[in-house]
N, C-alpha and C positions, 0 to 999 in steps of 0.2 A: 187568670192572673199569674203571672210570674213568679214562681217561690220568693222571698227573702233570703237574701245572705243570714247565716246563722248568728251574724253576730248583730243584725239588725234587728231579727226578733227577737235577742236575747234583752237588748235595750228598750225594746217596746214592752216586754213581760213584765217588768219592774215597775209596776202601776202602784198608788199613781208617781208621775216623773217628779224629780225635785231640784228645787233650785240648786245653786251654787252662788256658794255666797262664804265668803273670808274661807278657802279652798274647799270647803266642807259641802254635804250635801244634804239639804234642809228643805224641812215642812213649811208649809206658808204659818205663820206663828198662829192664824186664825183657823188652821187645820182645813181652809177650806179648796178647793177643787172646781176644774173645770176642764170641761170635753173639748179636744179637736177631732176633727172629721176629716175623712175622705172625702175630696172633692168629687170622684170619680165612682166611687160608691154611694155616697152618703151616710156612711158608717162610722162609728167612732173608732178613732185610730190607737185613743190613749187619753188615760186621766193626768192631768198635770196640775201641780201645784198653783194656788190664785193666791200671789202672794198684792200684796194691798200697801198704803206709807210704810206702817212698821216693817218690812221685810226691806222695802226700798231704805228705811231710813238704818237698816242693820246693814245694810250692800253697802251703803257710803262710809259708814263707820268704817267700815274691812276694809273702804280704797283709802280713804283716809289712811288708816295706820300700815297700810302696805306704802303707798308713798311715802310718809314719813322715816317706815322703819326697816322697810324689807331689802333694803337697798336698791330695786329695783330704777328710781329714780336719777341714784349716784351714781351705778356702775358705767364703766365707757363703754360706748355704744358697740363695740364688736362685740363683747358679749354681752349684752341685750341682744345683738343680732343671731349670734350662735343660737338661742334660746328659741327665737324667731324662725332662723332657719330650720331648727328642729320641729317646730309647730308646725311648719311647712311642709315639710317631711311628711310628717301623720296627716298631714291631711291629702297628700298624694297619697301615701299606704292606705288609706281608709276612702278614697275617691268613690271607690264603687257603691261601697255604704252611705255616704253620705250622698250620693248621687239618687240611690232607692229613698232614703231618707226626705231629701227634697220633692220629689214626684209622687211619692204619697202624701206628702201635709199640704205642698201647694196644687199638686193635680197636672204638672207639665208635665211633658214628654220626658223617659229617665234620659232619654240618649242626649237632649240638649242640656240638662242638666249635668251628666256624665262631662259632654263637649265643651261644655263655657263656665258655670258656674262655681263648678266645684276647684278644676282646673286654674280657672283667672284667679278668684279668690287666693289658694296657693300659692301665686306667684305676685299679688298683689304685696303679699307678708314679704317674699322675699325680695321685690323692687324696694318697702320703703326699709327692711332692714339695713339694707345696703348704702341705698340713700341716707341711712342715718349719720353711718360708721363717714362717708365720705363728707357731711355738713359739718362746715367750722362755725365754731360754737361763740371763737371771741371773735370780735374785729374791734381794731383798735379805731380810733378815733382821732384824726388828724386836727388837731385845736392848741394853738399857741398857748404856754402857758400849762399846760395841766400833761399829766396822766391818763389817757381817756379810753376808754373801749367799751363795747355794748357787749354783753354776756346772753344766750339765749339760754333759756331753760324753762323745762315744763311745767304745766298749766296746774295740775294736783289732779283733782278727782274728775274724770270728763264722763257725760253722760250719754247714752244712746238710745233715740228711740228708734226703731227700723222695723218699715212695712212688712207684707206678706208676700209680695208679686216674686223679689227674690232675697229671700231671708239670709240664707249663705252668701251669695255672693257682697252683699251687702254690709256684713259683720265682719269681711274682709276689706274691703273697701272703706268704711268708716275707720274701727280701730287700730288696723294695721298702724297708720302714722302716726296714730297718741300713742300708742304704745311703745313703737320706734322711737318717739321723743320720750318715752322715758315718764307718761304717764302712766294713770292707774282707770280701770274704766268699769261702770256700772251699766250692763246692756239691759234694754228692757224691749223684747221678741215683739211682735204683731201677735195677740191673743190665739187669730186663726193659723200661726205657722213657727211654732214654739221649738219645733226638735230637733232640728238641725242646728239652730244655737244650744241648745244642750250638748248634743254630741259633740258642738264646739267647745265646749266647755271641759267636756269628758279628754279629751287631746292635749287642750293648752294646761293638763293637771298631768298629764301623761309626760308632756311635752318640759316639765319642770318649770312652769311659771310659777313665781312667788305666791304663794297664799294672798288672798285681798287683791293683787294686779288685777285677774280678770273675775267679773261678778255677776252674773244672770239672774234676772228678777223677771219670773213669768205672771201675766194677770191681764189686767185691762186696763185701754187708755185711760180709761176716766175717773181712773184710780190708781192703780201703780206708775202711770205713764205721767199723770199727773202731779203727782208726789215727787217724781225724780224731776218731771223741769222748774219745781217750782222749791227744790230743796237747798237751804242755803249753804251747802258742804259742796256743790258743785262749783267747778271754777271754770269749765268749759262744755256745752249743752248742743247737743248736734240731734237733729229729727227728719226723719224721712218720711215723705207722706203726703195730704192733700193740702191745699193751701188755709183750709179753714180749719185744722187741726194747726198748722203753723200760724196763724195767729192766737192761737191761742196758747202755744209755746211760746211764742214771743213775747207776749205779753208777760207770761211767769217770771220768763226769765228777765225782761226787764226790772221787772219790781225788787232784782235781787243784783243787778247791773252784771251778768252772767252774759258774754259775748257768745252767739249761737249762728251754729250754721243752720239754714232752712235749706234743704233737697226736697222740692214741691212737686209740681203736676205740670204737664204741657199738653197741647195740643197742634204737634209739630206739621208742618206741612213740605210736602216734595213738591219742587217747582219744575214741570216738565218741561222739557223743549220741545221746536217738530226736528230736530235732528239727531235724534236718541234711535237704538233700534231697541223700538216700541216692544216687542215679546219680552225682549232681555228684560226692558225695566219693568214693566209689568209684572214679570215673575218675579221680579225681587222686591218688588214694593205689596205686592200679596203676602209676600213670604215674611215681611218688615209687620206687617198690620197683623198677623196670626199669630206672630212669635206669642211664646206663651200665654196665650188666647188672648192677645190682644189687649194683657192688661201690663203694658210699659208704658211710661210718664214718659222716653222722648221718643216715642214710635211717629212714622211719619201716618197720621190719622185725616189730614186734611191734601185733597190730589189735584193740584193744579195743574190740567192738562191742557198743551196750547192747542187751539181749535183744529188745525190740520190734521192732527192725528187723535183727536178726542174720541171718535166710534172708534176705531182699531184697537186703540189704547184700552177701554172702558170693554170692548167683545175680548181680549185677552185675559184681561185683571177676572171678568165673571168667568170665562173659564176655567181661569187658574184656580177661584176660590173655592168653585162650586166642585170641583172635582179630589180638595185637599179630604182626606182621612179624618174624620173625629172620631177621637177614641179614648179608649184608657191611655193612664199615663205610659203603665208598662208594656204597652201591648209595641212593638219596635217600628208597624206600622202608620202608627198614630202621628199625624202632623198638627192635629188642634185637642189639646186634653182641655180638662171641665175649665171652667171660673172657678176662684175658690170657694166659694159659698152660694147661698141658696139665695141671700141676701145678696152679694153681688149679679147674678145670674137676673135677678129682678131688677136690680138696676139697669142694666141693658136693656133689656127688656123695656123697661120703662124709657130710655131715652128714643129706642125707634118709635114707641108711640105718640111722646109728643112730637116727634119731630115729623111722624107723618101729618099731625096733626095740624101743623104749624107750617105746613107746603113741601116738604121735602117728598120725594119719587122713590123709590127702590128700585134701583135696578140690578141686585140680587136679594132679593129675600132671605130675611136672614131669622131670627127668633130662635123659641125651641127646637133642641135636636136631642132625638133618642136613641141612644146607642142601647143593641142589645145586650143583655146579660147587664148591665149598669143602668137600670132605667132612673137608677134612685141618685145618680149621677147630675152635676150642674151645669149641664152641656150646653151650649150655643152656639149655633148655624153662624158661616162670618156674613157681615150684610156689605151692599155697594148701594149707597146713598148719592143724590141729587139735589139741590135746588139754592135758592138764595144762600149770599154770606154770612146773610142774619139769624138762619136758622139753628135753633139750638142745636140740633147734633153739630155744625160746625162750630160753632163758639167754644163749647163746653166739652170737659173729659170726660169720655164713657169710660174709659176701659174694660173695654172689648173689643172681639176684633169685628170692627165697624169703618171704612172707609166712606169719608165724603167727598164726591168729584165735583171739581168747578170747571171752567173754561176760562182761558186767557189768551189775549192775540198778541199784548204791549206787555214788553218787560216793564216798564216803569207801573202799567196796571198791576201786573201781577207780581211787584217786589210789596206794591202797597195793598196789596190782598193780602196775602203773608202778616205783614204787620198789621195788617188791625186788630191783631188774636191779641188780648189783655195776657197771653204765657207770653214764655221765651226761653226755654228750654233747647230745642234742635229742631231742625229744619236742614233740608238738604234740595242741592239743586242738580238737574242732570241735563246732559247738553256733551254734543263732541264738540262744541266751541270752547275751549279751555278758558280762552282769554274774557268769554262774558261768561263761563261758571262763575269763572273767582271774581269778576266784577260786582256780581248779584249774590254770592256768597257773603259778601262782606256787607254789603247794603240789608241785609237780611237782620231782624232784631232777634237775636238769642245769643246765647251762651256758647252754640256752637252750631257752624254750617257744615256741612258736610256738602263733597263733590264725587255724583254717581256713586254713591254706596249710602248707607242710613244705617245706624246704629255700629259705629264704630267708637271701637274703647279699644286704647294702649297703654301703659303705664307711663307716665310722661308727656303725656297730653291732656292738658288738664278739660275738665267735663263739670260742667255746673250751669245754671241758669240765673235769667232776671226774670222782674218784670214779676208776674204770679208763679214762676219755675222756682223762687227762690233768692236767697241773698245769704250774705255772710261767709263766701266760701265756696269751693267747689269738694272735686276728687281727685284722684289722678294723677293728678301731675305734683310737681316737685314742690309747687307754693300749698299744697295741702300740709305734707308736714310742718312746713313752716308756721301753717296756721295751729299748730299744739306744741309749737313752742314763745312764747313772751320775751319781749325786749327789754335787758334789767341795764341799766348805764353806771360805771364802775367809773368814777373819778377821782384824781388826787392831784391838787394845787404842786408845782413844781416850785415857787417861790413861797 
């Protein structure tokens, strides 16, 4: 294993971890505790605070009175942004840390984590800081007779739930634009991948945000997670996750008329052509389905390859896969690190079984894989699946890295293969025909198509799903700030 940076294990000594909450750093009020683990080991990494309602409902208090009183809300947006830019800052100074930090709680690769997440995250802050300073705030309103303009301003106390697959990049992506609007936010971490929100915590206190702006409440869903979307000090409720966990955010937050975005689950598919050169996308579509083993909501998981080139295609992809590296996260080699859990590692597991069970082929073999020196590790072999549309590894999200191949000869078949999936999150199509990429791109049901590349993210291009991928919002792009800030209408009679 790779040493730790010194200032990583100085952050990991301090057991157990404690929340933050009205800037302070605090016990769960019920003094009680709970273990994350190495993915990669199986080992506990660090004790952390199980803060439960009461500690949620002391976080909303501190956003509450920091909205109200910290000025945070009022000040003009450039310096909000200064503040922002500076968060930014530390989290470039501190990338490396926070880059170990993430490959040990969730088990990826450090170097991907080093190269996207820590990175993007950073410059997510400083995209929507910017975008703040540049959004006008009045528009007047052209109406005979009156005074009129629409006023935007922020939401109050906005809530956050967000997975494990990438916790960091995630709590940049979410917050960045409430907080650019000039909210206050209550995070509440995935229980398995807690400390890189900490350390983000530890920064934006460094970084001189107001006391109460930002507030991490670590524990578990069906308790702290539950508590914050159904608490009625919230004014705006964002959760990232499976779609059966969002409904039942939705539901909370209905009962309290709390507008929510839901970021769900997909089951993307690549629509291949016969005029592609076949290695290229092959290796990039391996390389799509392994990204952090396979557990990303818009990985392209389903491979529609047109018959002409379907053995070529299907002999490259299994070599590609069978040949990738599993390993620890840190080891620099390493192209597949664990599942995060013992419990996710079986869910895999359990979806190739029924799905052999239920007519699907292997045409790589995939299940447990034992890497030495980590046996106590949650490792998985990637697999290259076959058979009907109807089968559940096709339908359904594994996450992991699992590929299902189909065959299609008619675009009009295969745009309506595509859609029959109940997601709708991304999908991408590949083809040197440009003119029928972007024909089939667009006929495509999701949130986003992608042409000859898959899993593309920029700032300014917004990124979000229907259908079971989600509603209420995306990321990304410029309408996401706008979605945490409210339309207040200012009028005055001229006669």
């Amino acid at each position: 294993m790779t040493p730790l940076n010194p200032e990583v294990t100085k952050f990991l000594a301090t057991q157990p971890l404690k929340m933050f909450i009205d800037g302070r750093w605090v016990e769960a009020k019920s003094g009680a505790t709970f273990e994350t683990r190495d993915p990669g080991e199986g080992k506990v990494l660090a004790k952390v605070a199980e803060g439960d309602a009461a500690d949620v409902g002391a976080a909303v208090a501190a956003a509450q009175k920091a909205f109200q009183k910290s000025g945070w809300a009022t000040m003009p947006a450039n310096d909000r942004a200064v503040i922002l830019h500076r968060l930014a800052d530390l989290i470039t100074k501190h990338a490396d840390n926070l880059a170990q930090i993430e490959s040990l709680d969730v088990g990826k690769p450090r170097g991907q984590a080093a190269a996207f997440d820590v990175p993007h995250a950073a410059q997510t802050f400083r995209y929507y800081a910017d975008l703040a300073v540049q959004t006008r705030r009045r528009e007047p309103i052209a109406i005979s007779g009156f005074d009129a303009r629409t006023v935007r301003v922020p939401y109050g106390v906005c809530g956050f739930i967000f997975p494990w697959n990438f916790p960091f990049l995630l709590v940049g992506w979410g917050v960045a634009p409430a907080l650019a609007a000039g909210n206050t936010v209550v995070i509440k971490p995935a229980e398995d991948t807690p400390l890189s929100t900490l350390y983000f915590a530890k920064l934006a206190e460094e970084a001189g945000v107001p006391a109460g702006v930002i507030n991490v409440v670590t524990g578990f869903g069906h308790t702290a997670g539950a508590a914050l979307a159904s608490h009625t000090g919230i004014k705006r409720m964002s959760f990232t996750g499976s779609p059966e966990v969002g409904r039942l955010i939705a539901e909370a937050c209905g009962k309290n008329l709390v507008p929510v975005k839901l970021e769900l689950g997909g089951k993307g598919a690549a629509v291949i052509f016969d005029d592609v050169n076949v290695d290229a996308v092959a290796e990039a579509l391996a390389g799509a389905v392994t990204l952090n083993a396979g557990q990303v909501c818009c990985t392209a998981t389903r491979w529609l390859v047109h018959e002409k080139i379907h053995d070529a295609f299907v002999k490259k992809a299994t070599s590609t896969l069978a040949a990738m590296k599993i390993g620890y996260g840190a080891n620099p080699e390493t192209n597949i690190g664990p599942v995060v859990s013992e419990k996710q590692r079986m869910r895999v597991m359990g979806y190739l079984d029924r799905g052999m069970k239920t007519g699907a082929k292997l045409l790589l073999e995939g299940g447990h894989a034992e890497v030495k020196g980590y046996e106590q590790g949650y490792y998985v072999k990637p697999a290259l699946m076959t058979g009907a549309p109807d089968n559940v590894c096709a339908r359904e999200e594994i996450f992991g890295p699992i590929a299902y191949v189909m065959k299609f000869n008619d675009e009009d078949k295969g745009i309506e293969l595509v859609n029959s999936s109940a997601y709708g999150l991304a999908n991408s199509v590949w083809s040197a025909d440009l003119e029928r990429a972007n024909r089939v791109a667009e006929r495509l049901v999701a949130g986003n198509s992608w042409i000859n590349a898959h899993n593309l993210f920029a700032h300014g291009m917004p990124y979000g799903g229907c259908n079971l991928s989600g509603c209420g919002g995306g990321v990304l792009g410029p309408e996401t700030l706008a979605d945490y800030l409210r339309n207040q209408t200012v009028a005055r009679p001229l006669a």
